[in-house]
C-alpha positions as semicolon CSV with decimal commas, in nm:
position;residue;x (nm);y (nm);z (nm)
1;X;-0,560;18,742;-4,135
2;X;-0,330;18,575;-4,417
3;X;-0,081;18,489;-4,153
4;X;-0,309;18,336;-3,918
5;X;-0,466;18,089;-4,192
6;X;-0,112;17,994;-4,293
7;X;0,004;17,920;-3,996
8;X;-0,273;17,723;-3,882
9;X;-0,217;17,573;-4,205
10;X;0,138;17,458;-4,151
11;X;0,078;17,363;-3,773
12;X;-0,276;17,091;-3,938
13;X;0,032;16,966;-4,181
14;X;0,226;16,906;-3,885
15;X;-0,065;16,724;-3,681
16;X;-0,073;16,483;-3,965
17;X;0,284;16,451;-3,992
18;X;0,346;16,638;-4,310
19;X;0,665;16,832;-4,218
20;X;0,757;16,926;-4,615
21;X;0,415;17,099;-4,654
22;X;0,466;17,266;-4,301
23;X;0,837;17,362;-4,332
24;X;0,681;17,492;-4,708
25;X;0,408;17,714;-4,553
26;X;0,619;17,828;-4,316
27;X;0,907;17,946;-4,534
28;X;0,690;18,136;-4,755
29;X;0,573;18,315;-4,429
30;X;0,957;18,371;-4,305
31;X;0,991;18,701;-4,539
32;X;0,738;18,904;-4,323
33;X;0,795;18,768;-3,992
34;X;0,904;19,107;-3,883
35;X;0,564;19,256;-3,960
36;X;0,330;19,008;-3,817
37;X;0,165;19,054;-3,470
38;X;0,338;18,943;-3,173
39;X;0,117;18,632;-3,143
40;X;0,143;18,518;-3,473
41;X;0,547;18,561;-3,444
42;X;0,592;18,349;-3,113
43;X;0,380;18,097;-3,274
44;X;0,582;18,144;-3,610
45;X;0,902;18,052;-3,408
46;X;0,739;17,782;-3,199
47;X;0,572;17,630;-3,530
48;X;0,973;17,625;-3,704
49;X;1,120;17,484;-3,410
50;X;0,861;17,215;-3,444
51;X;0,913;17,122;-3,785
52;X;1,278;17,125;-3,762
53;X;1,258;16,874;-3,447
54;X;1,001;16,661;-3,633
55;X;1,216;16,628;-3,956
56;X;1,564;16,514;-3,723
57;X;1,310;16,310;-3,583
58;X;1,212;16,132;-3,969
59;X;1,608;16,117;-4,028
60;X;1,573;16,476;-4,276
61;X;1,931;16,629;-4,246
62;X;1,927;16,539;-3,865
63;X;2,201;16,745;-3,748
64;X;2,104;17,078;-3,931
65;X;1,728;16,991;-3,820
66;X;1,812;17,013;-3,446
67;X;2,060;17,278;-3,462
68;X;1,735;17,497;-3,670
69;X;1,514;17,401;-3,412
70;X;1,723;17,514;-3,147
71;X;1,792;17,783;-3,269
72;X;1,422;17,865;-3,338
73;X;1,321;17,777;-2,992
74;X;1,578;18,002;-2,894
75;X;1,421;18,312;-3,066
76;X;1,138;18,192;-2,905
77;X;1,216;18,198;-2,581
78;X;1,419;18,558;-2,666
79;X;1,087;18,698;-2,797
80;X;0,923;18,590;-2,509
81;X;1,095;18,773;-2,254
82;X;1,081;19,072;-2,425
């Protein structure tokens, strides 16, 4: 249940264009990713990618932004197809 609240959490911060109190909510998450369901983990992954995109997006450490949120998307699409 936790990681459903945060993550709905971090993805309202992200609707109002808070990425520091997503990217926040979603690293304290990023220690149990392994354990969470697999809906919660694709949505984990889409929810990083999407906070790394928005903060190249605000000028936050652009380069390293878009390379995490590649990279994110990435696992992503990986989990997906498994």
């Amino acid at each position: 249940m936790a990681q459903k609240k945060e993550l709905r959490s971090a993805e309202d911060a992200l609707e109002d264009g808070n990425v520091t109190e997503a990217k926040s909510t979603l690293d304290a998450l990023s220690g149990g990713v392994d354990g969470f369901d697999d809906k919660y983990k694709a949505q984990y992954y889409f929810l990083m990618g999407k906070t790394y995109a928005d903060m190249g997006k605000k000028g936050m450490e652009t380069i390293d932004s878009y390379t995490k949120s590649a990279e994110y998307f990435n696992q992503l699409i990986e989990f997906e197809k498994g």
